[in-house]
ROKE-900746 format. One record per residue (C-alpha): residue in three letters; x, y, z. Coordinates in Angstrom, 2 decimals, decimal comma, padded with zeros to 5 digits. Each point is the difference from the previous one (the first is absolute). Layout:
% ROKE-900746
DOKOL  code        x        y        z
DOKOL   ALA        X        Y        Z
...
END
This chain:
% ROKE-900746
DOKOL  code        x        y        z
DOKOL   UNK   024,01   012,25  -035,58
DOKOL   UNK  -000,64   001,43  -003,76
DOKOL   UNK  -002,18  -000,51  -002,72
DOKOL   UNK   001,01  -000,17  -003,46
DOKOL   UNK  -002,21   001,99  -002,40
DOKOL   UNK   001,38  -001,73  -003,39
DOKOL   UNK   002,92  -000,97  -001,62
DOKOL   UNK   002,02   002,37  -002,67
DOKOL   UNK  -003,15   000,33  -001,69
DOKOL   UNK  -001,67   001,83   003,28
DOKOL   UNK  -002,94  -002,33  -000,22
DOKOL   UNK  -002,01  -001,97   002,22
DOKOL   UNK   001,26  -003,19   002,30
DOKOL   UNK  -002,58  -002,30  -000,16
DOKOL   UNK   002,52  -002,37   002,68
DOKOL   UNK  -002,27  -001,11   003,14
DOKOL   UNK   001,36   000,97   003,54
DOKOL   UNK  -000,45  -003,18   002,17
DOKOL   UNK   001,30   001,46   003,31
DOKOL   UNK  -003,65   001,54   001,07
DOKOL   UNK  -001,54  -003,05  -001,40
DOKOL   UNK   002,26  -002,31   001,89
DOKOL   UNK  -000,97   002,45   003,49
DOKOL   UNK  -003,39  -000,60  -000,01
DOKOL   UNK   000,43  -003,61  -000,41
DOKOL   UNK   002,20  -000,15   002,68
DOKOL   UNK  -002,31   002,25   002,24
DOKOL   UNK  -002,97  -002,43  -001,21
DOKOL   UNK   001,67  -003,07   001,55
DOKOL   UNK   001,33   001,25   003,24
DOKOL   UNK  -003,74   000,81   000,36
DOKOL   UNK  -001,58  -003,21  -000,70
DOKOL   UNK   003,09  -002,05   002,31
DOKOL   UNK  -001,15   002,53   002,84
DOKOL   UNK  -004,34  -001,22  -000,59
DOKOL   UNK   000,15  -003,52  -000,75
DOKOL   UNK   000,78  -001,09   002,96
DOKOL   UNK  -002,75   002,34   001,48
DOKOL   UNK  -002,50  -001,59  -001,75
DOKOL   UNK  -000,38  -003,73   001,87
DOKOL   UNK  -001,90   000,47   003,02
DOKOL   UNK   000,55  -001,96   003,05
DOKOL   UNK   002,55  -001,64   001,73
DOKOL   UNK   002,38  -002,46  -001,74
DOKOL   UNK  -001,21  -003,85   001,09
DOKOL   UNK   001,19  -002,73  -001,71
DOKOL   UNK  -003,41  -000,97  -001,10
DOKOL   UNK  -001,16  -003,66  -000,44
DOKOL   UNK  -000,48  -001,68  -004,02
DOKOL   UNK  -003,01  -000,84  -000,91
DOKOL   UNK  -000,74  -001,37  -003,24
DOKOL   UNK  -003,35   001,66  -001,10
DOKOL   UNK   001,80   003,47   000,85
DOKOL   UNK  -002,05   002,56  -002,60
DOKOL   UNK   003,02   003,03  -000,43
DOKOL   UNK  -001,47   003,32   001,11
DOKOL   UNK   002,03   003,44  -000,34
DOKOL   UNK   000,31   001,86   003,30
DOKOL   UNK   000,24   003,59  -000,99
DOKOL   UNK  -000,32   001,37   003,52
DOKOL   UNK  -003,68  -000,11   000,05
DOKOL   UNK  -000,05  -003,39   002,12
DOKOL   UNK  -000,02   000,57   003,76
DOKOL   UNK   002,28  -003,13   000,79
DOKOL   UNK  -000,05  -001,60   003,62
DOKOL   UNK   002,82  -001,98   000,75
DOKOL   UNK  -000,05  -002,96   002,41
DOKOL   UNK   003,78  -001,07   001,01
DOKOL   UNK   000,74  -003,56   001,86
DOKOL   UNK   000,64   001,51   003,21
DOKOL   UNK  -003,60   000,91   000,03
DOKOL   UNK   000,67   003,86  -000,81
DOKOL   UNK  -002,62   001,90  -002,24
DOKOL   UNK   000,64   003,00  -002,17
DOKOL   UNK  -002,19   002,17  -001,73
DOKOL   UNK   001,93   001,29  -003,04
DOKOL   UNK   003,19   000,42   001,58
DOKOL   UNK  -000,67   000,57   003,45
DOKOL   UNK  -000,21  -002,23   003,31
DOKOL   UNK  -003,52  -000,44   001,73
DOKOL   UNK  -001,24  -002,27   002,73
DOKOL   UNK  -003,07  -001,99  -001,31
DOKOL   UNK  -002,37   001,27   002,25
DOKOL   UNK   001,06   004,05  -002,19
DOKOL   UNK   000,43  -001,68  -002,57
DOKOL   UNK  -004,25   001,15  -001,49
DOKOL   UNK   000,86   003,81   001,46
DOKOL   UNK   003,14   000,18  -002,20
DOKOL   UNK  -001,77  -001,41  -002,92
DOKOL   UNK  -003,00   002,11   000,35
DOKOL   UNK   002,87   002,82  -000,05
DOKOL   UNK   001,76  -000,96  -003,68
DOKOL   UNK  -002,48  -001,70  -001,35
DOKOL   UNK  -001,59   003,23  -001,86
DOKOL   UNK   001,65   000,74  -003,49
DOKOL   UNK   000,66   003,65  -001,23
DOKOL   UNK  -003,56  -000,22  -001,32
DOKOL   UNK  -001,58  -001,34   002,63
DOKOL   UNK  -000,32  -003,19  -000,94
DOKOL   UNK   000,60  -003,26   002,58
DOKOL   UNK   002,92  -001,54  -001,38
DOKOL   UNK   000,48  -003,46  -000,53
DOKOL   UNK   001,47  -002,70   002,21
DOKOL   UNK   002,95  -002,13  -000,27
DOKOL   UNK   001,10  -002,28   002,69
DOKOL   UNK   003,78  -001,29  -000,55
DOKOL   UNK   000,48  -003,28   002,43
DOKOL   UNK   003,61  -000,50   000,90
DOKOL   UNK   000,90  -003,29  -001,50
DOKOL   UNK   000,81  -001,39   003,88
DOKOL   UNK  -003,00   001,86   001,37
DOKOL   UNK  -002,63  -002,58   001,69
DOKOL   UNK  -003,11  -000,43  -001,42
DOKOL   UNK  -001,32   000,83   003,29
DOKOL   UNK   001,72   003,18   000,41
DOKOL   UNK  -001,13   000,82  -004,18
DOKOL   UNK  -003,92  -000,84   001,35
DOKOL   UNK   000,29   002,70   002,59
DOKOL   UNK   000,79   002,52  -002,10
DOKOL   UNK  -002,71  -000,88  -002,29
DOKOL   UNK  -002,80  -000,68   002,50
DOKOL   UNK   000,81   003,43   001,46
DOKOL   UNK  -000,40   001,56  -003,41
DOKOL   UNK  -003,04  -001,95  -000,68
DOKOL   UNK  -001,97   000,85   003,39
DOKOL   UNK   000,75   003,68   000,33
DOKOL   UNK   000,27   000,68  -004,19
DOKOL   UNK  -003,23  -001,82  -000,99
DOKOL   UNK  -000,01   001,97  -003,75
DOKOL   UNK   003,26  -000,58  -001,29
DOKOL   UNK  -000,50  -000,04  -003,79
DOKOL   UNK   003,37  -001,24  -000,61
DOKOL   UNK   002,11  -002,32   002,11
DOKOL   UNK   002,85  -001,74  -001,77
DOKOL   UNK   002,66  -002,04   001,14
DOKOL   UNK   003,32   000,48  -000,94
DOKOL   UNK   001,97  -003,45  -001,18
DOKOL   UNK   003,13  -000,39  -003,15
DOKOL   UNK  -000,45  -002,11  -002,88
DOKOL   UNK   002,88  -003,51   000,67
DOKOL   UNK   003,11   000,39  -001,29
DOKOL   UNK  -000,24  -002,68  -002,41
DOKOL   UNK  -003,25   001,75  -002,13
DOKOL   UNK   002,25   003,32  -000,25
END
C-alpha cells in the first residue's frame, strides 16, 4: 500500500482513492440489513385485505398486539394469556419519553371474530383512555 506523490514532474495526484469510499459503503449497508428488520413490531400474521386500508409507517413506536387463529395473543412479540394480557401492556406501553404509545391490533386472517372481540373488549374495559387504537389490515393485491 503506497501513495504516489506525482509523476516525473514531482507534482500533485489529483487521482481519487475509492477503496475507503467503497468501506464505508459497505459498512453502511451491513448496518441497515441488520435494523430493518428490527423495525416492524409484532408478530408476523397474515393479516386480512381490506379495501379502505389508509398506509401508516410503523417505525417501532406502535405497540402491536397480535391475535393468531388458535386464539393466542401477543403483545409485541411475546405470548400472554388474555386475562395478562392489560399487565403486560401497562408494562410496554410507555415510550422512552414517557409517552403511552399507540395501539395496533393485527387479527390473524383465520382468527374468529369472536376470539378478535375479546381482545378488544378486554382492552376497552380495563384501558378506558386509549388515544390511539388502530387496527392493522393490507391494502388487496389487485390495488398494489
Amino acid at each position: 500500500m503506497g501513495a504516489k506523490v506525482g509523476g516525473k514532474k514531482g507534482g500533485a495526484m489529483a487521482d481519487i482513492n475509492v477503496t475507503p469510499l467503497v468501506d464505508v459503503v459497505l459498512v453502511l449497508l451491513i448496518i441497515f440489513m441488520v435494523i430493518t428488520p428490527m423495525l416492524s413490531s409484532g408478530v408476523d400474521l397474515p393479516l386480512p385485505p381490506a379495501k379502505t386500508a389508509m398506509e401508516e409507517k410503523d417505525m417501532g413506536t406502535n405497540l402491536v398486539i397480535g391475535v393468531k387463529g388458535d386464539g393466542t395473543v401477543y403483545v409485541d412479540k411475546k405470548l400472554v394469556e388474555l386475562e395478562g394480557l392489560i399487565a403486560e401492556i401497562s408494562l410496554q406501553r410507555k415510550d422512552d419519553a414517557g409517552k403511552d404509545r399507540p395501539l395496533v391490533i393485527k387479527g390473524d386472517r383465520n382468527a374468529t371474530y369472536k376470539q378478535f372481540r375479546a381482545v378488544v373488549d378486554e382492552i376497552h374495559e380495563n384501558i378506558p383512555y386509549t388515544d390511539t387504537l388502530l387496527l392493522a389490515t393490507e391494502k388487496p393485491k389487485d390495488e398494489e
